[in-house]
LOTORKE-929982 format. One line per 4 residues: number of its first residue (from 1); their letters; for each residue x, y, z of N, C-alpha, C, CB. Coordinates in nm, 4 decimals, always signed. Glycine has a CB too. Example, Ala and Ser with C-alpha at 12.3 -4.5 7.8 and 13.67 -1.06 7.14 Angstrom:
BEGIN
1> as> +1.3190 -0.5690 +0.7800 +1.2300 -0.4500 +0.7800 +1.3200 -0.3300 +0.7800 +1.1308 -0.4473 +0.9046 | +1.2850 -0.2250 +0.7080 +1.3670 -0.1060 +0.7140 +1.2900 +0.0030 +0.7870 +1.4084 -0.0598 +0.5725
This chain:
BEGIN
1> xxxx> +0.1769 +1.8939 -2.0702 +0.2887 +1.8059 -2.0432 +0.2835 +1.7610 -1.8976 +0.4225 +1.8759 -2.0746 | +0.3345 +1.6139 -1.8774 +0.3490 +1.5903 -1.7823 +0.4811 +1.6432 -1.6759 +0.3297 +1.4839 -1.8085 | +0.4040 +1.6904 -1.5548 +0.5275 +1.7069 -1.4496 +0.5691 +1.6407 -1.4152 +0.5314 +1.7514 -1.3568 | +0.4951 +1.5445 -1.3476 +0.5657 +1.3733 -1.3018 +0.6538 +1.2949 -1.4037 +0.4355 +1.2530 -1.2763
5> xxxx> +0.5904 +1.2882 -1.5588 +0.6537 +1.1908 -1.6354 +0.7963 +1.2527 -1.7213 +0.5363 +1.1341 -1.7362 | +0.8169 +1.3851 -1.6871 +0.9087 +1.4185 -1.6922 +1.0353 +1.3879 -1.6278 +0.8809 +1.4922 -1.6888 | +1.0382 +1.4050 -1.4959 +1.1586 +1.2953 -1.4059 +1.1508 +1.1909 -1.4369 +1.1567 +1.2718 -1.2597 | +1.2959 +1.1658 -1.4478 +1.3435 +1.0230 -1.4470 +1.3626 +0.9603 -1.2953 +1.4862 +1.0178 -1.5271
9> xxxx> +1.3335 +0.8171 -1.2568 +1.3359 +0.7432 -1.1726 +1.5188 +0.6928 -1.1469 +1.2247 +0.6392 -1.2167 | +1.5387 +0.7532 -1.0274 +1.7073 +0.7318 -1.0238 +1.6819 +0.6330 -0.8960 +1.8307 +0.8992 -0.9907 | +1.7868 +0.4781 -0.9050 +1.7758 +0.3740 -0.8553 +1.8783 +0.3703 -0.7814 +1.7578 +0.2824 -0.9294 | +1.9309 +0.2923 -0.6620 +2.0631 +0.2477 -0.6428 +2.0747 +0.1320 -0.6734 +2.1109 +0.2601 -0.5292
13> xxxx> +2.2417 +0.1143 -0.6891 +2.3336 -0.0017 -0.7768 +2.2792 -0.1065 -0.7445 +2.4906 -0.0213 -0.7511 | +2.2524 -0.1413 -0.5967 +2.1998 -0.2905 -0.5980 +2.0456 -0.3555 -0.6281 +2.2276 -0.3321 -0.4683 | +1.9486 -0.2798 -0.7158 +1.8282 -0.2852 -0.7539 +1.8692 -0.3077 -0.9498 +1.7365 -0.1295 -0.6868 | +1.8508 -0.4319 -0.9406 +1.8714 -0.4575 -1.0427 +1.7146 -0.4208 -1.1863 +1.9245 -0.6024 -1.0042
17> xxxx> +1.7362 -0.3895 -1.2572 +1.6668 -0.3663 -1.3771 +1.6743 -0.4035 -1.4679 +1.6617 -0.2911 -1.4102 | +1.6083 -0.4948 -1.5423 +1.5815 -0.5445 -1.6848 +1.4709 -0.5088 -1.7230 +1.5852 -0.6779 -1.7075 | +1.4595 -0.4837 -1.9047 +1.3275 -0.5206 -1.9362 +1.3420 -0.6054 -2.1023 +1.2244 -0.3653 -1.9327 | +1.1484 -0.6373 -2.1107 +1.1761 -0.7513 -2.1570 +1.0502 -0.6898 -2.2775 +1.1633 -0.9028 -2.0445
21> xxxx> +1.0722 -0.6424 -2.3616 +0.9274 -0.6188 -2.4417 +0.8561 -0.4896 -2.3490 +0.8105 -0.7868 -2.4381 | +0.7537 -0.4573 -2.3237 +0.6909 -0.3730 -2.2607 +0.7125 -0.4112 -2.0891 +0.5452 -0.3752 -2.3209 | +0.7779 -0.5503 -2.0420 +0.8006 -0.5017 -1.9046 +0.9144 -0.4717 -1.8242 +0.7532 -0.5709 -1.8419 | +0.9115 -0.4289 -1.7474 +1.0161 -0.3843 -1.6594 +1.0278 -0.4492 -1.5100 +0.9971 -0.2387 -1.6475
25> xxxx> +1.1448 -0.4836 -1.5263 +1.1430 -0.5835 -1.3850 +1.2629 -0.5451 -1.2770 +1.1717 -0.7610 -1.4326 | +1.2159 -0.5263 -1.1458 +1.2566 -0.4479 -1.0139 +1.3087 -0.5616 -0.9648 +1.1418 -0.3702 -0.9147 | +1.4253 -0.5829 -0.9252 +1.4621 -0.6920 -0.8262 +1.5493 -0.6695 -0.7338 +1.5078 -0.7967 -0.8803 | +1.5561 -0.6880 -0.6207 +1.6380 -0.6769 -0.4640 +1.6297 -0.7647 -0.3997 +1.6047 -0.5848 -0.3684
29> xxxx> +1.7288 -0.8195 -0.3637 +1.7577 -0.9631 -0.2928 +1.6272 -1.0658 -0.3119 +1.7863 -0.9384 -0.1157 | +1.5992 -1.1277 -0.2559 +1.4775 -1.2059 -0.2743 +1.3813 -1.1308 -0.3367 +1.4238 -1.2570 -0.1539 | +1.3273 -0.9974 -0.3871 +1.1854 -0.9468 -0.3527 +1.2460 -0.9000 -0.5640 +1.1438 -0.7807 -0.1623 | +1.1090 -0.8970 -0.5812 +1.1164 -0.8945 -0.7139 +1.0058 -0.8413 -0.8149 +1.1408 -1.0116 -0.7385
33> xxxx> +0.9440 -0.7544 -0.8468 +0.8035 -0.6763 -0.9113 +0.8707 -0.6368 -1.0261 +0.7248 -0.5340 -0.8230 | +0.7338 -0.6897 -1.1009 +0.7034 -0.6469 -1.2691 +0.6381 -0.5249 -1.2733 +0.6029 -0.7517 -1.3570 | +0.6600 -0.4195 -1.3241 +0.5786 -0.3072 -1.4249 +0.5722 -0.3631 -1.5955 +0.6804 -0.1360 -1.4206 | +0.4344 -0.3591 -1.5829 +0.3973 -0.3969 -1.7314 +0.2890 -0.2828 -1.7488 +0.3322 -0.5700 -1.7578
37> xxxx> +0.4067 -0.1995 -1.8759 +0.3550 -0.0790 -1.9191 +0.2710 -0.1202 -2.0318 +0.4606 +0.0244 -1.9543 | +0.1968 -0.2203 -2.1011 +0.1801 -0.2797 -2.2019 +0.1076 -0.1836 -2.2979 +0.1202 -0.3987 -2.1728 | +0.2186 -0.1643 -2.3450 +0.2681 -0.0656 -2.4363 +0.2127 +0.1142 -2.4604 +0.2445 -0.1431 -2.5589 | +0.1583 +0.1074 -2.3690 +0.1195 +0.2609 -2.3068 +0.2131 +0.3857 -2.3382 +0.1202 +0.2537 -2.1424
41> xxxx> +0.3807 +0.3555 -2.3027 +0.4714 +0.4670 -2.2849 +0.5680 +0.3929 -2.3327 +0.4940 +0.5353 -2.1470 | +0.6676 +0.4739 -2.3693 +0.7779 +0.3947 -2.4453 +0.9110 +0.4417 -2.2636 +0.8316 +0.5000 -2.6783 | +0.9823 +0.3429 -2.2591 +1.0686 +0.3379 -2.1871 +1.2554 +0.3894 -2.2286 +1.0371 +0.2080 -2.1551 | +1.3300 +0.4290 -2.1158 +1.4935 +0.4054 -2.1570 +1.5582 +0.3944 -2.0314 +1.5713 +0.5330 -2.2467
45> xxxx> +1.6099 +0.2665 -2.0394 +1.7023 +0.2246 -1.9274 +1.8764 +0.2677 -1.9821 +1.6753 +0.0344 -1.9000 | +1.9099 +0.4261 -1.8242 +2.0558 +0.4602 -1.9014 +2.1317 +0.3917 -1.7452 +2.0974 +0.6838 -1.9563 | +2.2067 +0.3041 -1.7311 +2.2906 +0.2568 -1.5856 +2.1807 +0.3056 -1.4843 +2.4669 +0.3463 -1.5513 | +2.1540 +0.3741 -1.3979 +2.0841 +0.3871 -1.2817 +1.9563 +0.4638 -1.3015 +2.1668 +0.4476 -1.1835
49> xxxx> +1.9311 +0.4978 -1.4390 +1.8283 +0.5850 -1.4521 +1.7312 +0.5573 -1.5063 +1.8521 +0.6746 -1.4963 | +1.6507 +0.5506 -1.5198 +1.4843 +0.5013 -1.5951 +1.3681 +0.6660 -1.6362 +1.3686 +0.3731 -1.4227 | +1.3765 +0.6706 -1.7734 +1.3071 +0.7607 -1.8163 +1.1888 +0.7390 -1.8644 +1.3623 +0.8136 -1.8855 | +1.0605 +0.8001 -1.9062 +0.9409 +0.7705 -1.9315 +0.9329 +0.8583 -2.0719 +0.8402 +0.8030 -1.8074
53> xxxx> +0.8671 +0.8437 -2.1966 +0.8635 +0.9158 -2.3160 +0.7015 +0.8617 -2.3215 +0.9889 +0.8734 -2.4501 | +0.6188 +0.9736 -2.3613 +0.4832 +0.9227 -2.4429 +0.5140 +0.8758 -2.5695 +0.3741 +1.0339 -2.4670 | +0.3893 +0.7934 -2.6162 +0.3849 +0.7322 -2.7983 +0.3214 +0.8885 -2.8407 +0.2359 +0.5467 -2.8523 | +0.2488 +0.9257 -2.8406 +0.1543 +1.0708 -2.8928 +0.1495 +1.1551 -2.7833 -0.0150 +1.0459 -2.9393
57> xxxx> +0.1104 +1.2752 -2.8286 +0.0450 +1.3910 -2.7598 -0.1115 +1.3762 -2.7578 +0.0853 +1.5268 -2.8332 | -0.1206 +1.2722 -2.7328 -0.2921 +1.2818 -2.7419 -0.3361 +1.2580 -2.5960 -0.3726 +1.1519 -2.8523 | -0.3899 +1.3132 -2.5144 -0.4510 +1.3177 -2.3228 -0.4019 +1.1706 -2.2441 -0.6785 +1.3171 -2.3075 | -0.4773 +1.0716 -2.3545 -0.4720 +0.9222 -2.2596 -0.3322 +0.8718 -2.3293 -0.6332 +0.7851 -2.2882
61> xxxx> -0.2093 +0.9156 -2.3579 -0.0854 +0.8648 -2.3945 -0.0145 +0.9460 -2.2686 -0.0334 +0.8981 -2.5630 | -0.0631 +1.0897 -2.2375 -0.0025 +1.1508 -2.1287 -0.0265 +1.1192 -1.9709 -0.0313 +1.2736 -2.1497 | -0.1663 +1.0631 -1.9775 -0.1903 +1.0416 -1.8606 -0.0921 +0.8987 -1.8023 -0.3471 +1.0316 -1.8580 | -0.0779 +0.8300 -1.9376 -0.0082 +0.7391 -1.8777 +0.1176 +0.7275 -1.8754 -0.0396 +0.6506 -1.9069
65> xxxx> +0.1695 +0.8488 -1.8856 +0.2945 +0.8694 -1.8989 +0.3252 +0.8694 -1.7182 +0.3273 +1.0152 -2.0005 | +0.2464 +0.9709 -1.7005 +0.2695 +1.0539 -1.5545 +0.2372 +0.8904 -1.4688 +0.1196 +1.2284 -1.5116 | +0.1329 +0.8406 -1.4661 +0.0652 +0.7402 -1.4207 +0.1947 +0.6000 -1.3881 -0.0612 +0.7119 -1.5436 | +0.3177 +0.5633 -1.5219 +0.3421 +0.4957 -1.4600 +0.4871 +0.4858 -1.4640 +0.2723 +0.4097 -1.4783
69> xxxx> +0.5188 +0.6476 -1.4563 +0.6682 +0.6641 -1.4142 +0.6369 +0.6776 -1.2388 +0.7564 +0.8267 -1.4997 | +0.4994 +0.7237 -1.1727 +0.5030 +0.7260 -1.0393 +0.4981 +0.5833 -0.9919 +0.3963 +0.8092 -0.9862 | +0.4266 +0.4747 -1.0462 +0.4452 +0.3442 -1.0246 +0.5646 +0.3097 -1.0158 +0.3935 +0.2747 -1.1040 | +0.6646 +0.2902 -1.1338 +0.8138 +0.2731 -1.1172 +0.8655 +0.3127 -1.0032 +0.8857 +0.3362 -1.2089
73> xxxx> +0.8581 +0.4607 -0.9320 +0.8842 +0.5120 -0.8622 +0.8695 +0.4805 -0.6871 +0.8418 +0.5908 -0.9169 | +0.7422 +0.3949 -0.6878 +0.6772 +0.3831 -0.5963 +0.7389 +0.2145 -0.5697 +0.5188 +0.4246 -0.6268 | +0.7605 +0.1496 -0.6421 +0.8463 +0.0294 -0.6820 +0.9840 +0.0069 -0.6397 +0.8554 +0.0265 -0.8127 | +1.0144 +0.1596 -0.6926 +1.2050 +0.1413 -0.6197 +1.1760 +0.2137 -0.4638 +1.3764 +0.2771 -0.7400
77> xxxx> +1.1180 +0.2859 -0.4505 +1.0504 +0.3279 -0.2831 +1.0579 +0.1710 -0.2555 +0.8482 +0.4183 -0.2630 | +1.0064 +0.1050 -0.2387 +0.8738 +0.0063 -0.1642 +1.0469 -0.0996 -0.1393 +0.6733 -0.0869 -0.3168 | +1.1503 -0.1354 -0.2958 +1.2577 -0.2236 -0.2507 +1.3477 -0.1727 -0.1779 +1.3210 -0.2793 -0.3426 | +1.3627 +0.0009 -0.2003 +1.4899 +0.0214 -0.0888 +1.4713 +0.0543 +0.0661 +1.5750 +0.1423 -0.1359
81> xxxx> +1.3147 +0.1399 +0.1092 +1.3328 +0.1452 +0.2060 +1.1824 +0.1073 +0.2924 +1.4002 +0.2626 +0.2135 | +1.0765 +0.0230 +0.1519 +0.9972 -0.0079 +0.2289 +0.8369 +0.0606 +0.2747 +1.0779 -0.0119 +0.3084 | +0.7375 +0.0356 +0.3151 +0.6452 +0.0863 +0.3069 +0.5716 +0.0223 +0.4603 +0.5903 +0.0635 +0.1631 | +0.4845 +0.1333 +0.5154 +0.4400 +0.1047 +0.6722 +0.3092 +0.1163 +0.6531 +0.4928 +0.2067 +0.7964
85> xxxx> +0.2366 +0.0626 +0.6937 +0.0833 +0.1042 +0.7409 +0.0699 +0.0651 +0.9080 -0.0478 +0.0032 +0.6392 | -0.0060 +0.1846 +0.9590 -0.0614 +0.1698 +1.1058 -0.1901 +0.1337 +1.1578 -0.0498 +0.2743 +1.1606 | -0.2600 +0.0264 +1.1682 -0.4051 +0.0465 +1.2186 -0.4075 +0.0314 +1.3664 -0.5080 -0.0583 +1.1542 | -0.5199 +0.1213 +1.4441 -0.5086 +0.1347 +1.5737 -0.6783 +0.0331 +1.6050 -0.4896 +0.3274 +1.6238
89> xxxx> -0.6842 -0.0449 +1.7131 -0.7854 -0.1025 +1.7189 -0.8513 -0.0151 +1.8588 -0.7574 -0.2627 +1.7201 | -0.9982 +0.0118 +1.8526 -1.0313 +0.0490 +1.9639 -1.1436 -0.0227 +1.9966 -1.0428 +0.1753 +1.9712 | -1.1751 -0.0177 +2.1254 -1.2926 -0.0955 +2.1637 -1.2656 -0.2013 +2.3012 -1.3351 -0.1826 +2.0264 | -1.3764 -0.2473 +2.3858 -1.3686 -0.3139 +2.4608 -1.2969 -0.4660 +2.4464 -1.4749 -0.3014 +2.4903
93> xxxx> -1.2530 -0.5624 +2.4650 -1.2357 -0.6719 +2.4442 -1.1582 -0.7220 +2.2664 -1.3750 -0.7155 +2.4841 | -1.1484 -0.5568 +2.2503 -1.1236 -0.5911 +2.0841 -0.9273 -0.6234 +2.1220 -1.1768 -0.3974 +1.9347 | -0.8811 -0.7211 +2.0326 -0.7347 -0.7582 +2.0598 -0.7291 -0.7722 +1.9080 -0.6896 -0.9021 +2.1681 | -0.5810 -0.7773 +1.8940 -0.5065 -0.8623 +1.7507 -0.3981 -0.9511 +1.7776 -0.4353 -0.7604 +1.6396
97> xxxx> -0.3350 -1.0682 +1.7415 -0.1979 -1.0694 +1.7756 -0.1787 -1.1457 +1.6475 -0.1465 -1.1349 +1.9252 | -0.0547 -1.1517 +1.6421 +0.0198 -1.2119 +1.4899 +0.1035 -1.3341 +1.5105 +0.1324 -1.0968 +1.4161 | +0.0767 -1.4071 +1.4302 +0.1403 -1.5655 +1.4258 +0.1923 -1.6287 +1.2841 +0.0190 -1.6726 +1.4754 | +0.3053 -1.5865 +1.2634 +0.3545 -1.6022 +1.1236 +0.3158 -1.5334 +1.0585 +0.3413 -1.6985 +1.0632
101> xxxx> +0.2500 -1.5967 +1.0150 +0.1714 -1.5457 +0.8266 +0.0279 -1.5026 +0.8534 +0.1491 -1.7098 +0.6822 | -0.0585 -1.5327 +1.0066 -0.2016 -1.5097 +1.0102 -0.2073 -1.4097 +1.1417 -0.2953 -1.6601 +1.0237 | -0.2849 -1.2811 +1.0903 -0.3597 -1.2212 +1.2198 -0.4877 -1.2636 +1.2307 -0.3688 -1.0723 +1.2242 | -0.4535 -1.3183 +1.3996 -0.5848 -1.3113 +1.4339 -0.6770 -1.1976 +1.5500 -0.5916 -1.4392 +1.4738
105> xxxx> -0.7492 -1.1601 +1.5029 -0.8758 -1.0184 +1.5583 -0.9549 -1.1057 +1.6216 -0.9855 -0.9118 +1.4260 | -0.9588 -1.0173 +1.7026 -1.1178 -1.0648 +1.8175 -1.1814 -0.9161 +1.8136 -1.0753 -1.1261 +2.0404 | -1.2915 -0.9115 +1.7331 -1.3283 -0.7518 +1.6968 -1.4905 -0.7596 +1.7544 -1.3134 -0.7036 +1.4923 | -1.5016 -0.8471 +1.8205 -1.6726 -0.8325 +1.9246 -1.7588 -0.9323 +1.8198 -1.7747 -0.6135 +1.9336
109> xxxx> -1.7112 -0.9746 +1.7499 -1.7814 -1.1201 +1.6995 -1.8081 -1.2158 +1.7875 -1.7041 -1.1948 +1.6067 | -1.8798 -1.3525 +1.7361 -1.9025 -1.4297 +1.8278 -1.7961 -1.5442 +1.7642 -2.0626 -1.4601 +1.8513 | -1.6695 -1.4871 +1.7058 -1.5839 -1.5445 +1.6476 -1.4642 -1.5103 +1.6181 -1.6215 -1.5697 +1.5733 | -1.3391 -1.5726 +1.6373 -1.1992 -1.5122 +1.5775 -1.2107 -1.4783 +1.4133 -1.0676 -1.6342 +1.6007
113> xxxx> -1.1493 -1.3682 +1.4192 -1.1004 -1.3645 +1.2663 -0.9850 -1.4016 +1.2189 -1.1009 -1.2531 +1.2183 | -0.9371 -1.5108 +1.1540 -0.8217 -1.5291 +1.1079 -0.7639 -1.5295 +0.9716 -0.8018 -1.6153 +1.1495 | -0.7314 -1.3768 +0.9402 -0.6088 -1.3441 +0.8504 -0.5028 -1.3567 +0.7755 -0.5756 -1.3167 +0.8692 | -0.5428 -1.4497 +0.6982 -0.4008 -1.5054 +0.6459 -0.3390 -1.3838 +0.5467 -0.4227 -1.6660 +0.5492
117> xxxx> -0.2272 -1.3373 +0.5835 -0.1202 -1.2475 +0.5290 -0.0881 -1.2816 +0.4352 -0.0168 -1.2263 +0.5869 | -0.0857 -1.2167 +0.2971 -0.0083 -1.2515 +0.1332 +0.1132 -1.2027 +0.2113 -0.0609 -1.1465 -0.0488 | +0.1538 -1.3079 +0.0695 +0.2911 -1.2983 +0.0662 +0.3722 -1.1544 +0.0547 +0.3232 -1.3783 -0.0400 | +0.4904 -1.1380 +0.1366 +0.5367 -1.0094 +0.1023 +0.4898 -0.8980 +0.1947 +0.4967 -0.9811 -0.0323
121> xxxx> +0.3630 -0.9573 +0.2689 +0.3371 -0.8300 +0.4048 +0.3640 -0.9211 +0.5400 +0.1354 -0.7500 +0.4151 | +0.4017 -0.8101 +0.6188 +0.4724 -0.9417 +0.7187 +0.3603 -0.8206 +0.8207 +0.7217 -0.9747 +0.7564 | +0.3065 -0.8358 +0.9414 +0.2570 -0.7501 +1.0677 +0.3039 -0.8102 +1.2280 +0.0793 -0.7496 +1.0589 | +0.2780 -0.6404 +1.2712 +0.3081 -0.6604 +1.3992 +0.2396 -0.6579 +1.5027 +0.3760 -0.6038 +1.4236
125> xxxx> +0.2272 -0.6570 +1.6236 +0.1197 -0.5937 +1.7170 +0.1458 -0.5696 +1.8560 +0.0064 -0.6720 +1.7197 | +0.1545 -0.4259 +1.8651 +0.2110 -0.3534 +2.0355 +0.1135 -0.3012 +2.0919 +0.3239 -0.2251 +2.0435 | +0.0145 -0.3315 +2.2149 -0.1003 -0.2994 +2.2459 -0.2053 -0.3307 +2.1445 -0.0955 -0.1775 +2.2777 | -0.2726 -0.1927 +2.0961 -0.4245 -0.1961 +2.0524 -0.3481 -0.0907 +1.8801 -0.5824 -0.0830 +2.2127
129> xxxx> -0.2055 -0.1231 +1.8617 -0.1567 -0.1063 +1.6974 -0.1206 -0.1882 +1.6410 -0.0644 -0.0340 +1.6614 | -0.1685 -0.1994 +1.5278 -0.1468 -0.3349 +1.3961 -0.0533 -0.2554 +1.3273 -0.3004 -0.3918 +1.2747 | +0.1011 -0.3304 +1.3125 +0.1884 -0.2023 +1.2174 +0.1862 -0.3664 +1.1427 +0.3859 -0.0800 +1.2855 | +0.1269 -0.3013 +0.9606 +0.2191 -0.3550 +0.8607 +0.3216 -0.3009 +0.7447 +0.1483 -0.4174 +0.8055
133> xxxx> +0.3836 -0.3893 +0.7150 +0.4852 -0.3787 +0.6190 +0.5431 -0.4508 +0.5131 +0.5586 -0.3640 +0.6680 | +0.5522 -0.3541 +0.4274 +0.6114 -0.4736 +0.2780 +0.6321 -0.3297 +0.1966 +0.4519 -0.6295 +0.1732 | +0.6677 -0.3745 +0.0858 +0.7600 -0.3269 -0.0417 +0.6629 -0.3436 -0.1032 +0.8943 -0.3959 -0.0989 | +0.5644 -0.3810 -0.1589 +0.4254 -0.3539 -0.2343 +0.3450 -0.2544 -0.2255 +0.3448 -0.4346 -0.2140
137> xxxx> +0.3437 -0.1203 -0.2656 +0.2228 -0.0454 -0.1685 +0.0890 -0.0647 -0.1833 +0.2221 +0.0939 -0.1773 | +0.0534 -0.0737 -0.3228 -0.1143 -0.1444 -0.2933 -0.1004 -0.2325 -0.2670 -0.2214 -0.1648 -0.3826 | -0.0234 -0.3386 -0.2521 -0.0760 -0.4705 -0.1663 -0.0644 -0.4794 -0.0434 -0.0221 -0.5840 -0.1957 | -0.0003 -0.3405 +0.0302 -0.0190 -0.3269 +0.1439 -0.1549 -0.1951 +0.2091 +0.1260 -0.3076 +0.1768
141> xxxx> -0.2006 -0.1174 +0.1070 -0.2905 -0.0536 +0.1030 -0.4398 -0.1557 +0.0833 -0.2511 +0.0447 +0.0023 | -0.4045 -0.2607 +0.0169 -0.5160 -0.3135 +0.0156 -0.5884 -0.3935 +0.1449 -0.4997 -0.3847 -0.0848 | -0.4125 -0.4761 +0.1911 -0.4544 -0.5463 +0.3074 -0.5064 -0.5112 +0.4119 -0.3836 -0.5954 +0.3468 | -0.4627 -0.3277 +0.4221 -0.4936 -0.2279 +0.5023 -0.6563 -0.2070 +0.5587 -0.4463 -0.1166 +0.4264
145> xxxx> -0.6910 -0.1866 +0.4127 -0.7883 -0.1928 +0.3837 -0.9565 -0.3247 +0.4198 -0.7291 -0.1740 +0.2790 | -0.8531 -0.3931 +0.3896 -0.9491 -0.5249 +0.4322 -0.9374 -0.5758 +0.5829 -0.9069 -0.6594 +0.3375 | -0.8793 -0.5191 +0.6506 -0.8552 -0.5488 +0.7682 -0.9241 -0.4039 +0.8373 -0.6929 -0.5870 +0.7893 | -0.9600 -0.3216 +0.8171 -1.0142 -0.1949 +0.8447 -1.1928 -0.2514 +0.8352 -0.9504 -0.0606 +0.7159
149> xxxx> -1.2197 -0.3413 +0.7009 -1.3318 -0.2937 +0.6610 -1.3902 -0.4577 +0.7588 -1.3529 -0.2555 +0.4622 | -1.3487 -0.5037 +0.8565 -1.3900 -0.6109 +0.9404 -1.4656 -0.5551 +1.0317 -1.2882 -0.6869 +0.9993 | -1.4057 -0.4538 +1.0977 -1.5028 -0.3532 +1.1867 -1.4627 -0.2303 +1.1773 -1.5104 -0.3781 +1.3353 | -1.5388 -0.1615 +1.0845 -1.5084 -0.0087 +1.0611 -1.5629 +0.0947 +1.1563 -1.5605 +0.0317 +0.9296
153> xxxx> -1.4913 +0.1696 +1.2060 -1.4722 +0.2770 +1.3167 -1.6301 +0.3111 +1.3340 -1.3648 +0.4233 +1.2677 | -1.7243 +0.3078 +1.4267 -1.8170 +0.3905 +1.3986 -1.8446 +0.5256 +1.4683 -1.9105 +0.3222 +1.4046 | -1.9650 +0.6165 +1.4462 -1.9019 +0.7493 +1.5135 -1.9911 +0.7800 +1.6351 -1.8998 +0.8879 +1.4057 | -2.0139 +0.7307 +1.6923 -2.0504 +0.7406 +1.8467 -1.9584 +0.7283 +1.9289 -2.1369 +0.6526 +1.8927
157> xxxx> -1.9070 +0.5715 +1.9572 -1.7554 +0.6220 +2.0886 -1.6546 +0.5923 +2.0176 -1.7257 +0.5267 +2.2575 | -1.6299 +0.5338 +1.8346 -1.5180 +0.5383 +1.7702 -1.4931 +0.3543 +1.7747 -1.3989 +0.6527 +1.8518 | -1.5702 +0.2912 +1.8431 -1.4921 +0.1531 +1.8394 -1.4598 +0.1055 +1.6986 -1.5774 +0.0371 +1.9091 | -1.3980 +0.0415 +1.6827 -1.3592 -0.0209 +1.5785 -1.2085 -0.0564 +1.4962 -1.4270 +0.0357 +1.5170
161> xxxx> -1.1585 -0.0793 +1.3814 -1.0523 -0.0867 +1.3654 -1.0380 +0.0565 +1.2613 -1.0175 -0.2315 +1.3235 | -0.9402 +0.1758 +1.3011 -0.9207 +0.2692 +1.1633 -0.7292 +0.2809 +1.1561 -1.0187 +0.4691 +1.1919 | -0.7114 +0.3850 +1.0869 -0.5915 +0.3624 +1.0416 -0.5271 +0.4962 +1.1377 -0.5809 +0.3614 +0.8621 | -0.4093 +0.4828 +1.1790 -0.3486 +0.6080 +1.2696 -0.3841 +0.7040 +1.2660 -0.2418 +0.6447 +1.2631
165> xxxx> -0.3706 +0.7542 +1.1197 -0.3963 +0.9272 +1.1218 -0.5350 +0.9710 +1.0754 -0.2887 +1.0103 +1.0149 | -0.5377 +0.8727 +1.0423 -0.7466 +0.8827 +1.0115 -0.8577 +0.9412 +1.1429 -0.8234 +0.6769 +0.9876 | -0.9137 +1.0421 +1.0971 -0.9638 +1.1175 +1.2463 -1.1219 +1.0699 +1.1931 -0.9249 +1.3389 +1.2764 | -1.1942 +1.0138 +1.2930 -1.3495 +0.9772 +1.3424 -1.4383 +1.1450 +1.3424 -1.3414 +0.8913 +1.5411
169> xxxx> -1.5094 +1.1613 +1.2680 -1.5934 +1.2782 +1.3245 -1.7190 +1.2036 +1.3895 -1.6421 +1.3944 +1.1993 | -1.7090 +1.2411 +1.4809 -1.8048 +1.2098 +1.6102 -1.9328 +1.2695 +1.6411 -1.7394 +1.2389 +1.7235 | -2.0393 +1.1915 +1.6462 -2.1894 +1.1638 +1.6296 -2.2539 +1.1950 +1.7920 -2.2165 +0.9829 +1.5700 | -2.3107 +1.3073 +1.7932 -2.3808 +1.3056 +1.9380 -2.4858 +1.2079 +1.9566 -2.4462 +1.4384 +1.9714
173> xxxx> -2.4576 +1.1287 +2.0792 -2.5776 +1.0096 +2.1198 -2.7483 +1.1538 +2.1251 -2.5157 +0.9008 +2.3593 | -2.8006 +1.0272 +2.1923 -2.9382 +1.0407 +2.2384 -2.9134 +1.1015 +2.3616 -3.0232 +0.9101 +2.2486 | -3.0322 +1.2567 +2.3633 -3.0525 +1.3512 +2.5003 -3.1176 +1.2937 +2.5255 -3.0885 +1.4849 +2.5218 | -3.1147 +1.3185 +2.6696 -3.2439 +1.2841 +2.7661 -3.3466 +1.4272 +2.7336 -3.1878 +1.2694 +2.9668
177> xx> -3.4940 +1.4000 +2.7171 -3.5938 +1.4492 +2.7282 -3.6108 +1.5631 +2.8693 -3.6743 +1.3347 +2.7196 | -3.5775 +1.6724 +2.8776 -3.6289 +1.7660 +3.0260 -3.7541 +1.8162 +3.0450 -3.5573 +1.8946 +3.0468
């Protein structure tokens, strides 16, 4: 049995919930995400509560039990209070700064990189930290991600772009010969 798909997902009043056939739809002021369980787990919406039931006891009915009551979960996270990612840039001449909707990196190319931000992640930039944010978490894990993999940390003096708490294990250079 699932541990996860056992809890029910408890919402506050102003996160509205409908569903429509197999989906389930999250909405808070402007911001608005579908879960489409398509037809994986059977659902029950009671006033503020959202429960998860398997179709069978058979492994892949359970897995997706657990699988996407934490989604739901991660859904009403992301509308009430939001989701952060930190990337720290290191390196000589390496900068970021943010302009609306596009970051642009100067990461030791012989060129700007310019970033256009999906919708729904907004970033910031204080020194040599990229903070983003949105209510999506893989779409903010992803952007994370793709903005990491422009110049990934390497392990000699660490330059590059990695994520805050992400630690570099570090590569001894070249001895001199005695």
């Amino acid at each position: 049995m699932s541990r996860i798909g056992k809890l029910p997902v408890e919402f506050a009043a102003d996160i509205n919930v409908s569903t429509n056939g197999n989906v389930i739809t999250f909405a808070k002021g402007k911001n608005s995400v579908d879960l489409d369980t398509r037809g994986h787990v059977t659902f029950a919406l009671e006033g503020t509560t959202l429960t998860f039931n398997t179709l069978s006891d058979s492994r892949e009915h359970r897995a997706f039990w657990g699988t996407y009551r934490a989604l739901a979960l991660n859904i009403v996270t992301g509308l009430t209070t939001g989701y952060i990612k930190k990337l720290e840039i290191n390196g000589v001449g390496y900068r970021a700064a943010a302009q609306d909707k596009v970051l642009k990196l100067q990461l030791g190319f012989s060129h700007d990189i310019n970033y256009e931000l999906p919708e729904g992640i907004e970033a910031g930039v204080e020194k040599n930290v990229i903070t983003l944010s949105g209510h999506d978490k893989q779409l903010l894990g992803q952007v994370a991600a793709e903005i990491r993999s422009f110049r990934p940390p390497e392990p000699y003096k660490g330059k590059g772009v990695k994520y805050i708490e992400e630690h570099i294990v570090r590569k001894a250079g070249k001895t001199s010969k005695k």
